[in-house]
N, C-alpha and C positions, 0 to 999 in steps of 0.2 A: 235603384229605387227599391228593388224587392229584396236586396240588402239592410238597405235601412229601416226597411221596415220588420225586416225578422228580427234586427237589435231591439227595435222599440219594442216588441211582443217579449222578446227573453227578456228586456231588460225589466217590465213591467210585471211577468213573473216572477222574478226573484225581487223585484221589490212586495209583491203578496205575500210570497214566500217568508220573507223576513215578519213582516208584519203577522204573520199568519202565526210563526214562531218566538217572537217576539209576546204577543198577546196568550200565549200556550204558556209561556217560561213564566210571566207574569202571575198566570193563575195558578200555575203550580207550587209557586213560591208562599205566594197566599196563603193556599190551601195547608200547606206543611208548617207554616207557623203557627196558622190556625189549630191545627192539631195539636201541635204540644204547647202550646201558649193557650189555653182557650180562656184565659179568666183577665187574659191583657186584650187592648185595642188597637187596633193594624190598620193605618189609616195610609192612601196616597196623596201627598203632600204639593208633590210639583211630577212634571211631564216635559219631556226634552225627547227632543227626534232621535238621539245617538241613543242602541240598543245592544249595549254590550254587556254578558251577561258578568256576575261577578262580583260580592257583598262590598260598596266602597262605602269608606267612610262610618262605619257603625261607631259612634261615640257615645257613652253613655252618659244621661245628664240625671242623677235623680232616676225615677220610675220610667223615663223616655230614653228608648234608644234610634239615632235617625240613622238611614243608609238609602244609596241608591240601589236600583236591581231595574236592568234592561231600559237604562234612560228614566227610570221612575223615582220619585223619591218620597221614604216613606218614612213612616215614624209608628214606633211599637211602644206603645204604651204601657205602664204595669203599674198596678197597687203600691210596690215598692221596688227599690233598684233591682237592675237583674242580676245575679248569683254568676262567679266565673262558668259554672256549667251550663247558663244559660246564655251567659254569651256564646260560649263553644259549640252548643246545640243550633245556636241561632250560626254560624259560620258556618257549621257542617252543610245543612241543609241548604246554602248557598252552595257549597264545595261542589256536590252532585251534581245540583242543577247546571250548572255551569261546566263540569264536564259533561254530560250528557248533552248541552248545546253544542258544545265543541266535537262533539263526535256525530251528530248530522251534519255539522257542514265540514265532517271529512268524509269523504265515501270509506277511503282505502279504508283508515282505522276502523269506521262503522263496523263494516262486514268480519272484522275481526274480535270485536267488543260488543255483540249482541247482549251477553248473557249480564250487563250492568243496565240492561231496561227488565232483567225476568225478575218477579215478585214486586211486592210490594215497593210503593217510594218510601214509606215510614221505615225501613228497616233498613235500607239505605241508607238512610238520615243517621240512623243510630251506630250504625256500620264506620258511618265517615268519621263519626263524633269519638270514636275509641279508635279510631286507626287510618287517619284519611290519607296514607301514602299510595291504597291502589285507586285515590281519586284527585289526586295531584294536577291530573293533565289529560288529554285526551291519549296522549302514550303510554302515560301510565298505565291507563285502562288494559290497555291490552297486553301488559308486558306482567304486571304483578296482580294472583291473585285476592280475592276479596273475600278472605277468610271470615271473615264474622259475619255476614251474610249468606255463607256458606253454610255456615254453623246455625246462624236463625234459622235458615230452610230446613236443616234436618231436625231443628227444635219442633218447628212449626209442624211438620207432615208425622214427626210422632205424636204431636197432641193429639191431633185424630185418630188415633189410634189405638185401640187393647190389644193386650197380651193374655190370653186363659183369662179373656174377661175380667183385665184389671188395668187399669189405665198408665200406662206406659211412663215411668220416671228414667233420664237419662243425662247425660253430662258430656264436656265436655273443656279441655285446656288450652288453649290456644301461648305456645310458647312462643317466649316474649322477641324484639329483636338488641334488649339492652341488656350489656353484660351483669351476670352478679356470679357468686362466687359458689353458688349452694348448688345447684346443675347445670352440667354441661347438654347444649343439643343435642337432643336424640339422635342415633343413627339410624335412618329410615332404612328398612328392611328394601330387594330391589324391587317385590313386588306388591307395593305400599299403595293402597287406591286412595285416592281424594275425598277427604271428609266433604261430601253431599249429599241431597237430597238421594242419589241413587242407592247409597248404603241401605236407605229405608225400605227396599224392596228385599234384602237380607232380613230373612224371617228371624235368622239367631242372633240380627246386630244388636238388638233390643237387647237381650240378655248378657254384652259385653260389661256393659258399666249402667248402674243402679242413680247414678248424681249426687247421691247423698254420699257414700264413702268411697266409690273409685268413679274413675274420668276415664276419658278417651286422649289420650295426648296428640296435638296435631303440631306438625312441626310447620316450618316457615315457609314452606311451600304450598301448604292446604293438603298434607298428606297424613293420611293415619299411621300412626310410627306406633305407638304405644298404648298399654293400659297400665295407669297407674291406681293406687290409693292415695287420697287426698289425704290423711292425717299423715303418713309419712311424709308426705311432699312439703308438706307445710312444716312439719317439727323443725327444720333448722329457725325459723320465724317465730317458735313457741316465746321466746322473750319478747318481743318485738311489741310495746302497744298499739293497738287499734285506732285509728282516727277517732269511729264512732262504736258504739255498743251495735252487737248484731243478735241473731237470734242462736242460739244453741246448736242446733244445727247446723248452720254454713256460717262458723266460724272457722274452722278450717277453709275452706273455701276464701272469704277474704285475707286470711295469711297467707293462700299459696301464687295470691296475687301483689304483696307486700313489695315484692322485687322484682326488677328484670324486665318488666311489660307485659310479663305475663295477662290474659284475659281469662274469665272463667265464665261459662255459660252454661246455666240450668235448666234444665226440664225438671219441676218438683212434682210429686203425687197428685198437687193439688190442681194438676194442668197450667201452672203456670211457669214464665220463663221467666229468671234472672239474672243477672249480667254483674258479674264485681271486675273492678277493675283500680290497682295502686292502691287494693286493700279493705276498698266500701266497695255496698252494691251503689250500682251505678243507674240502670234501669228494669222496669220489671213488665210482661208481658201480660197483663190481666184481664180479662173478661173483654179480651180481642183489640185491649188498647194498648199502648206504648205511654209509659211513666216514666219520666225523669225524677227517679229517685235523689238528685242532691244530698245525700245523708249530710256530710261535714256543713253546708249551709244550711241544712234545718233542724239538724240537732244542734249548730252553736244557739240558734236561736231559742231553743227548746231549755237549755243548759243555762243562756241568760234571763231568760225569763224567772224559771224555778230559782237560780241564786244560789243554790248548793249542790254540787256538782254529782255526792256519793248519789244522792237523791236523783238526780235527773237522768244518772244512766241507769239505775235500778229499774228506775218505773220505764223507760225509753227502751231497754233490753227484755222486758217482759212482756210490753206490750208484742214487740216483732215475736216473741214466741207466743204468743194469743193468736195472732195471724195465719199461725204454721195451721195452727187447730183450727182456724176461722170461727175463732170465738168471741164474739163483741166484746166490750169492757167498756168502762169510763173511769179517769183519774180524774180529780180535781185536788192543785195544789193551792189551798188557801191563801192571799198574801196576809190576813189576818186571819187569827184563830178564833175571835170574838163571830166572826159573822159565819161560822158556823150553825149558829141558831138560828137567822137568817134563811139559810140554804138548807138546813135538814130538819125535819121534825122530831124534836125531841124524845122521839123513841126510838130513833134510832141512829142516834148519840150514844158513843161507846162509854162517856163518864155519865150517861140516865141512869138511876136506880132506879128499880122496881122488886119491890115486897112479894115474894111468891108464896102467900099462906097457903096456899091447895096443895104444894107439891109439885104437882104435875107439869110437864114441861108446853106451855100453848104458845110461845113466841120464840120470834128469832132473839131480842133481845136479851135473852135468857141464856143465851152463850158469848154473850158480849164480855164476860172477865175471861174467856180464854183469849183474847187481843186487847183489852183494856189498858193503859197505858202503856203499849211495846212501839218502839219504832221500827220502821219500814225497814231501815236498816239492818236488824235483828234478825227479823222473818225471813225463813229461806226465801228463794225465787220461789220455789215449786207450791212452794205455801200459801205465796202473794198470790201467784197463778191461780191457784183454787180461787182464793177469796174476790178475785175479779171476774169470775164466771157468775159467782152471785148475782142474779137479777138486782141494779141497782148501779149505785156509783162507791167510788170508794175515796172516802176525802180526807185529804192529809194539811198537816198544815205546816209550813215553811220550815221548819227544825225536825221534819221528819216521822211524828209523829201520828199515827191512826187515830182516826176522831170516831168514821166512820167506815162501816161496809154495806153492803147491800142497799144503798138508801135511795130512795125516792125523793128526789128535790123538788123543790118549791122554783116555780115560774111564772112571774106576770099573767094574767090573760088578756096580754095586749095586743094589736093587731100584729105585730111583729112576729109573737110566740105563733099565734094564731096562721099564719103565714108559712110557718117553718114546719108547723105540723108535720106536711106534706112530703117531708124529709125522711121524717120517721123519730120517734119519741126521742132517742138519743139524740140524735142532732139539736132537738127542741132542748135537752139539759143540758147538752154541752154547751148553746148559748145562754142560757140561761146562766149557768154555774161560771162560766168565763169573765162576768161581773164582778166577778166574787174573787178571782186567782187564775190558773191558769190550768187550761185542761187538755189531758189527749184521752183522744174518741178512737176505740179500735172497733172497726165495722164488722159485722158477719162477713162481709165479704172479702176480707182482705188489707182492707186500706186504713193506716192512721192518718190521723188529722190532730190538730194543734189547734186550740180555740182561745184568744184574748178578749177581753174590751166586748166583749158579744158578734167577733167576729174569727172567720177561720183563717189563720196566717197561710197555713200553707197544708197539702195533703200530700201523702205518698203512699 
């Protein structure tokens, strides 16, 4: 009797238990697509008693992708189909979850794989998405370190940080585990510590590598072996094209990820962290959120849209070095050149004349013949750069050529414009002007964005 009834008590715990776990794994799951999807709809479709954790079935149809997680089934909706790195994003963050289930209902493993619950789950996510062989399994866990989360940690606890009162820029290389022929594995020195957060308690670690021209090398164990220079490391790759245009600066950086599996993880000046990976950045860490940068999917987009290719990495390369500076801008590529008038006031239209009897110089259009009919093309970068600091837009039309700079566009004052205000005046041209061709909006703070049809395709 007092048998059976301690079965029925255990047994009614471990059915809370599950349930208790079950409805945990659910929200978390939630919560992480939530995060990096926030402009798609995450809806629970159907409910089934069986609570096995583990992404089944994700098929995409169109802007919907359906899959089950712990008996539930869901459907993720999006504006438009999801991007292969957005399915992979979307796997990863299933990958965790599901080992991190698998390692509660093992005691032994548990007690040995604590340190796959320390920091955040977002980085985690990101972790798995570049490298999910130390989240394979719940053996995994405890057999292979979790070197890119290793490496987020020590990105992350230098952000907070100065140095002589100056904000801490640092780097790191995470060598790959696929052959190529340009380096061989490091040979870890014998008494090689673990690239972690505890380095950051090394007052001189700071001062090893800068992120911009040398790294830290970490060989395949999570061990600090080496300090390299990233433009040597890269020179074998100097022929090699790029997927997408990058910015001036961590061009080397995506070469020295070209091959081999190499990762490349950034701490920039600007306190922010970015991740290249197979030669694009991959994600970027900014203002405490996590970006799925997709470069090759939203620059094919950016590339079709514009129609001319020289043109679309110009302005797409310059913009990412307006970023470094966190300096606003706005392009707009006309699809016709006639509705120019349309969109800018004729004064500041680079084919306006105007008669200067006085002399004297009282306008910006008064130095309109020094870019009067030049195309984009023509113009260095460093030149474009200036000219897109200019308060205004700078509008070209589909063959390349500058119509305008510095302009103040014309916008409805419909309830719509009226509505976007609250964005801030850029965002209000950038839909406005999107009517009209095709625009990228580079924010003070960091981030481009892509605007069509009066809407924003995609941001990073």
């Amino acid at each position: 009797m007092t048998t059976t009834r301690s079965s029925t008590i255990i047994a009614g715990s471990l059915e809370k238990r599950a349930r208790f776990l079950s409805g945990l794994y659910s929200e978390l799951l939630e919560s992480g697509i939530r995060y990096f999807f926030p402009g798609a709809t995450l809806e629970r479709v159907s409910t089934s008693p069986e609570a096995m954790p583990g992404l089944l079935g994700a098929v995409p149809s169109g802007g919907q992708v359906e899959f089950e997680w712990m008996g539930n089934g869901y459907s993720l909706t999006s504006s438009s189909k999801l991007s292969d790195h957005e399915r992979r994003l979307l796997r990863s963050i299933g990958t965790v979850l599901s080992a991190r289930y698998q390692l509660l209902t093992n005691q032994e493993l548990a007690a040995q794989s604590f340190q796959l619950f320390r920091g955040l789950p977002e980085d985690r996510y990101v972790s798995a998405f570049l490298d999910p062989t130390p989240h394979a399994s719940a053996e995994a866990i405890a057999e292979v370190p979790d070197r890119v989360a290793d490496a987020i940690e020590v990105l992350r606890t230098s952000s907070m940080s100065t140095y002589e009162n100056r904000r801490i820029a640092t780097g790191v290389l995470l060598f790959g585990s696929m052959p190529e022929p340009c380096h061989v594995p490091p040979s870890t020195p014998p008494q090689a510590l673990r690239y972690s957060h505890l380095l950051t308690t090394i007052r001189s670690f700071h001062r090893l590598c800068d992120g911009l021209k040398t790294l830290a090398l970490v060989d395949q164990d999570g061990l600090l072996a080496e300090l390299i220079d990233v433009h040597e490391w890269a020179e074998p790759y100097r022929e090699m094209p790029l997927a997408v245009p990058t910015s001036s600066a961590y061009t080397d950086h995506c070469r020295a990820t070209l091959c081999g599996g190499h990762i490349c993880l950034i701490l920039s000046p600007n306190g922010e962290i970015k991740i290249y990976s197979d030669g694009v950045p991959v994600f970027r860490l900014i203002e405490g959120k996590w970006r799925l940068v997709d470069a090759r999917h939203r620059y094919a987009l950016w590339n079709k849209a514009i129609g001319n290719p020289e043109l679309a990495e110009r302005l797409f390369s310059v913009a990412l070095n307006l970023t470094e500076s966190r300096r606003g801008a706005l392009f707009v590529v006309l699809d016709d050149r006639e509705s120019a008038s349309l969109l800018v006031s004729q004064p500041d239209l680079l084919d306006h004349s105007q008669d200067n009897a006085g002399g004297g110089v009282t306008s910006k259009d008064q130095l309109h013949y020094l870019l009067r009919d030049k195309s984009i093309l023509d113009v260095p970068a460093t030149v474009l750069e200036n000219i897109a600091r200019i308060d205004g837009a700078v509008v070209l039309c589909p063959d390349s050529n500058l119509l305008a700079f510095g302009a103040i566009l014309h916008h409805q004052s419909n309830e719509e414009a009226m509505n976007r205000t609250v964005e801030g005046g850029r965002t209000t041209a950038a839909i406005a002007a999107s009517r009209y061709g095709t625009v990228l909006k580079i924010s003070e703070d960091g981030l481009i964005a892509m605007y069509r049809g009066g809407q924003c395709l995609w941001e990073m």
